[in-house]
C-alpha positions in Angstrom: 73.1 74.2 -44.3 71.0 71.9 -46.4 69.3 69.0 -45.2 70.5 65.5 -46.7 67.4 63.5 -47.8 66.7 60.5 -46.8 66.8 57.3 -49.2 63.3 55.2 -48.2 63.1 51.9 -50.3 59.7 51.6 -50.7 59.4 55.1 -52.1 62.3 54.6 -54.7 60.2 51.2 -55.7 57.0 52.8 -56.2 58.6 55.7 -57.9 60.7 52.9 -60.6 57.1 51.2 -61.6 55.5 54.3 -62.2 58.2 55.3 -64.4 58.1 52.1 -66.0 54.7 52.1 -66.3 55.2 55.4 -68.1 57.6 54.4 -70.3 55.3 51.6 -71.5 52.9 53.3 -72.1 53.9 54.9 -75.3 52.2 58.3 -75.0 55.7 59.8 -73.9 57.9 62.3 -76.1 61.3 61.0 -77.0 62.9 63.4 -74.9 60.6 62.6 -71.8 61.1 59.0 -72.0 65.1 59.5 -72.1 64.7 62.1 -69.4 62.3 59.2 -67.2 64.7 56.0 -68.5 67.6 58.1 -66.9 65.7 58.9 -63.9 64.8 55.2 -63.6 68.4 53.8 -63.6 69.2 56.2 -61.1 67.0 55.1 -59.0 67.4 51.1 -59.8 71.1 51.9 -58.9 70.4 53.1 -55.3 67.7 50.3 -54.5 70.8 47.7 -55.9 73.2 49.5 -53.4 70.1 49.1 -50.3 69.8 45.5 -51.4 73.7 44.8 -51.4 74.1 46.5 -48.2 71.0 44.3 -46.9 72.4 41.3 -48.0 75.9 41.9 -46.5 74.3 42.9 -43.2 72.5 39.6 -42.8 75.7 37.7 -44.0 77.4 39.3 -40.8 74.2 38.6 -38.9 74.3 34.9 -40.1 77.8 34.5 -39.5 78.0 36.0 -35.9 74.8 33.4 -35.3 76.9 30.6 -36.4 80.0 32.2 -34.3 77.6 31.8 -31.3 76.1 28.4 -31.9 79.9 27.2 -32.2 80.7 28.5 -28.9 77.6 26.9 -27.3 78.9 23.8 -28.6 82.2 23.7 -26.9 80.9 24.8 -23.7 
């Protein structure tokens, strides 16, 4: 069985400016900055997905708050 790896954000961020960093730093080959720019959307697509799925969990959170606060009012 193999073991699924865990997605941590702050790594993936880290991991996207040093790739950055790399690719503007000119000293790359063609092929190694296609290989990194590849690697780098990859990873700017998962931390996009985390941010989404952030932001619709504090919608919910938000809208169950104002759920409650209208029920206080009634009462």
């Amino acid at each position: 069985m193999t073991a699924k790896k865990t997605f941590n954000f702050e790594s993936a961020m880290i991991d996207l400016e040093k790739i950055v960093k790399r690719l503007e730093g000119e000293n790359e080959s063609l092929e190694k900055s296609l290989e990194l720019f590849e690697k780098g959307t990859k990873l700017a697509e998962q931390l996009r997905g985390k941010l989404d799925a952030a932001e619709q969990r504090i919608k919910v959170l938000q809208k169950d708050k104002e759920v409650e606060i209208n029920r206080e009012d009634i009462s």
